[in-house]
N, C-alpha and C positions, 0 to 999 in steps of 0.2 A: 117464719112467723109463728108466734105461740099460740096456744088453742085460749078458749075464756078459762080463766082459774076458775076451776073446781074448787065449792066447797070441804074444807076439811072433814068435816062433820061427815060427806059423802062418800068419802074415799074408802077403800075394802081396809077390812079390819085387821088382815095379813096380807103382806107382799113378798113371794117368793122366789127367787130365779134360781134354777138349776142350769149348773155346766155338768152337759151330758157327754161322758163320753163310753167306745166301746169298751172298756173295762169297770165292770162295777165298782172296785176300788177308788174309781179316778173319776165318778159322780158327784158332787157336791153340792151341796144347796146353802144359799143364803136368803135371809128370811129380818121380816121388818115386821113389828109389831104396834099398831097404832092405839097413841097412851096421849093423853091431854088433848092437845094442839100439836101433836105431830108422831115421828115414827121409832122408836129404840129399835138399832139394829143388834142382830144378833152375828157371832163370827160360823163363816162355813162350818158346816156340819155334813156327814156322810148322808145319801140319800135314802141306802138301807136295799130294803124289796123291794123291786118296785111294783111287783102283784099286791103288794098290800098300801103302798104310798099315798095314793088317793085318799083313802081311806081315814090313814095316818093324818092327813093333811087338812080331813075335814074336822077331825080332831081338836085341831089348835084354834077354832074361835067360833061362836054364834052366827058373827056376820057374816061377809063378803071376803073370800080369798081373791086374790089378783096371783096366777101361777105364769110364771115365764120359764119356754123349755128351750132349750141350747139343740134343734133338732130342724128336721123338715117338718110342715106341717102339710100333705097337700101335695099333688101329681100336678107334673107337666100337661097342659092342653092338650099338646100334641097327642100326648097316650091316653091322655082321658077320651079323647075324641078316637082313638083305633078300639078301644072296649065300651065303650058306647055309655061311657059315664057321664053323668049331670053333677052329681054333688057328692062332692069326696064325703061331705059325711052319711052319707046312706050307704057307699063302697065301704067304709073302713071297718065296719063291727065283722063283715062277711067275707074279711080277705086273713087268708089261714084255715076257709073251710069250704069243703064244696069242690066247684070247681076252683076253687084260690088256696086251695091247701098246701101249694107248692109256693105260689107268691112268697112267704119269708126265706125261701129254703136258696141259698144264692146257687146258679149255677153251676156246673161240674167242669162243664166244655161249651164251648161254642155252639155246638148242636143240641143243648138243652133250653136256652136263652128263648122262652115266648113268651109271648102278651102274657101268661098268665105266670109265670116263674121271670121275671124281667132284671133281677139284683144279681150282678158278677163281678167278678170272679168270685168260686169257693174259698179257691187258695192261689199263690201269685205260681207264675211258671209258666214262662209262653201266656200268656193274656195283653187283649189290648184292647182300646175302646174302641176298634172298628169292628171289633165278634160282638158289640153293646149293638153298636151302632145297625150292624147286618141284621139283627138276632128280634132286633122291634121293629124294622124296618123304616130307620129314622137314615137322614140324607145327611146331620152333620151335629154335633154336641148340642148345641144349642136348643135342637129340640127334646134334649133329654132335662132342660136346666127350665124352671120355671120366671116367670120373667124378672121374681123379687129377688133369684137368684143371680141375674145378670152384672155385671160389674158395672162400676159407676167410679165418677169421680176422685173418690176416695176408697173405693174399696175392690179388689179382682173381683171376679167371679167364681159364685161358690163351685165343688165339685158336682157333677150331674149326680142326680138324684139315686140313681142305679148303680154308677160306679163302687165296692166297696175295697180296693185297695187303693195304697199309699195313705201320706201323713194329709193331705188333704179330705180325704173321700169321706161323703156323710150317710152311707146308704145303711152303714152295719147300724149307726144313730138311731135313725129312722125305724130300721126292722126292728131294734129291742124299743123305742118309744110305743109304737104303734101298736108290735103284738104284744106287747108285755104290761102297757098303761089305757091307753086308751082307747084302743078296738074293747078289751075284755070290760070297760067302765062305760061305752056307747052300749053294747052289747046285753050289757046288766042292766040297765036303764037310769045308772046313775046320773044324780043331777050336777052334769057339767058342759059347759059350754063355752067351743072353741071359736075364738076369733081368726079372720072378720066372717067365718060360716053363719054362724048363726046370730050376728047382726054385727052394730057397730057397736066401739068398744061401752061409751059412756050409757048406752043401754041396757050392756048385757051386767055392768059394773053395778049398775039402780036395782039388778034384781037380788041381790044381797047372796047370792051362790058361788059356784067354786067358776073363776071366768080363769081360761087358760088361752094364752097368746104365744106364736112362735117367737123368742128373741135372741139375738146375734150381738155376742159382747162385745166383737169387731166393729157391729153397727156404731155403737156405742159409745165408740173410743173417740171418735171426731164429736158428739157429743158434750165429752168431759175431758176435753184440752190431754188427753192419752196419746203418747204417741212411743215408739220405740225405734229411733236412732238408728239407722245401720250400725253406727261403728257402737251403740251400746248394746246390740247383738237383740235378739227376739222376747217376747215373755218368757218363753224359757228359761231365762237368764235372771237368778234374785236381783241383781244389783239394778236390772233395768226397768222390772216392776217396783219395787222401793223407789224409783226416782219417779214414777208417776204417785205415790204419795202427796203430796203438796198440791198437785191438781187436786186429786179425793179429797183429799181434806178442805179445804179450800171451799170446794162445793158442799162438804156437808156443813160449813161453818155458816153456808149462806143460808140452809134450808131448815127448816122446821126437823132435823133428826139429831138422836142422839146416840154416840156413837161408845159404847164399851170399851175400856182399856186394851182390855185382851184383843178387839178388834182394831183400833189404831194402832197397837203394837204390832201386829200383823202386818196392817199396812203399811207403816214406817221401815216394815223388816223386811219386803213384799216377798211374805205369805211364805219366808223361810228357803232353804234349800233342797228340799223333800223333792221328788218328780209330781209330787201333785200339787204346789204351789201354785203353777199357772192352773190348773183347776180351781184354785180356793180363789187367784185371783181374781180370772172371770167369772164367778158366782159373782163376788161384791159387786163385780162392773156391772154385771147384768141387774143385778137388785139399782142398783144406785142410775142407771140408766131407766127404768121401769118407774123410778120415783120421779126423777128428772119427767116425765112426759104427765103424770097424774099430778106432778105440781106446777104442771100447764105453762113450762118453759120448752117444751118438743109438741110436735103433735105425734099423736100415735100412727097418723099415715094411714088413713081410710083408704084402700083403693077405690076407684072410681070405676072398675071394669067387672062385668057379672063373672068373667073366668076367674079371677083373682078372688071374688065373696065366696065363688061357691064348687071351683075345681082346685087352683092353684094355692091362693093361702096367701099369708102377706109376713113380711117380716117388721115387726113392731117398732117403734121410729124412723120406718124407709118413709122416706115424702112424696108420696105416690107420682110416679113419671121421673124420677132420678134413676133409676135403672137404665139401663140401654135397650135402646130397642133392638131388634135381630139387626137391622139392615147396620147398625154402627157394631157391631160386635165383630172381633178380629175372630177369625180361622181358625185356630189354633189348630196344629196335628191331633191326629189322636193319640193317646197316651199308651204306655204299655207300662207292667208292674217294675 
């Protein structure tokens, strides 16, 4: 079901989605610019510093930005509840100093893994998610995965939150988001505010400031008729992103935006053969997905539960209670590098 359409007139004056990944190189952001009655998109561009991004970002307009980051936002219950946390955001400006000095620093060994340094491996070699698992004293993955991480229908389950090897894991994401953006911008006392923390989304939208949400271009793809074939192989692959084109398009031909040559060619091309294509490509999903819910054809997925507003986080278009709950969640082994 869709949310009430939002006035145009009210919507943030920039919309941005960043695909984050652990190489600075392979960050990208896409970015929409609200002009008449609607949005001119701009094509991917590098994210740059990101000690200085914020900043950057406040830059590009008077009104309201809408940021979407490609990250975790937000600790598992389970570990917020063993360090005796209430609201991630009063944890997050003070983790990297103190007694949390160690917090970004991932692990060495198995015997360095506590509450207060909780991200491993260093490096791959002999590691496995049961030294995670032993080291926080958690009984099975699921308590290291936050609940908007759990798999659903359409989507697996993301990597636990601490994990930082293999192609899936989000934890190294996390450590350069956190210590690098946003701890040091809660910390300054900058004016920004992260969803659903610090309220619901068309609230924090009304106050004309920098509103930043966690969003998952994966989320997104059942969204905007996106999908990749087995036999046309992953995003990975140009030939399989250019064939999701015609959906993109399609959807922007219905919406109030308007789209740059240089960026339909992109997308007709998907986003080239570079290894950071699928980066350029999930920025656009992610913008184009963030737009999709502000022109009130998704909802943004309020959680209903006080862990989710104010430890765990939410992922932007999830429809609160599509996730799995623990008791339907498979076993899975634990993993090793």
């Amino acid at each position: 079901m869709a949310s009430p359409r939002r006035d145009m007139n009210s919507l943030p004056a920039v919309v941005i989605h960043a695909d984050w990944s652990v190489s600075p190189g392979k960050r990208w952001q896409a970015t929409a610019i609200r002009q008449d009655a609607g949005y001119r998109l701009l094509p991917p561009e590098p994210v740059g510093d990101p000690v200085t991004w914020l900043v950057r970002l406040r830059e590009l307009a008077d009104g309201g930005i809408f940021l979407g980051v490609d990250f975790p936002i937000g600790l598992p219950v389970a570990y917020a509840r063993r360090i005796g946390m209430s609201h991630f955001l009063d944890l997050l400006p003070q983790l990297g100093q103190g007694e949390w000095a160690d917090f970004y620093r991932p692990a060495e060994a198995p015997a360095d893994i506590t509450l207060h340094r909780p991200f491993y491996p260093a490096r791959p070699g002999n590691t496995r998610q049961r030294h995670l698992l032993d080291g926080l004293g958690a009984a099975h993955m699921d308590e290291l995965r936050r609940r908007c991480d759990r798999g659903h229908a359409t989507r697996r389950p993301a990597a636990p939150l601490f994990w930082t090897m293999g192609a899936q894991q989000v934890g190294k994401a996390a450590i350069s988001g956190w210590r690098d953006v946003f701890g040091p911008a809660l910390g300054n006392g900058m004016d920004v505010a992260i969803w659903p923390f610090a309220g619901p989304l068309d609230a924090l939208l009304a106050r004309d400031g920098l509103v930043v949400a966690e969003s998952y271009p994966a989320e997104f793809y059942g969204h905007l008729a996106i999908s990749f074939p087995r036999a046309a192989g992953g995003k990975r692959r140009q030939n399989a992103r250019a064939a999701n084109a015609k959906s993109l398009l399609t959807w922007a031909a219905a919406n109030p935006v308007v789209l740059g040559e240089a960026l339909e060619t992109a997308l007709r091309n998907g986003f080239g053969a570079a290894a950071d294509g699928e980066d350029r490509f999930d920025a656009v999903v992610g913008l184009f997905g963030m737009l999709n819910i502000l022109f009130s054809h998704r909802q943004a997925g309020e959680p209903d539960d006080r862990a989710a507003r104010r430890v765990e986080g939410w992922i932007l278009g999830l429809a609160d209670g599509r996730s799995a709950d623990a008791s339907s969640l498979s076993r899975q082994p634990p993993e090793t590098d």
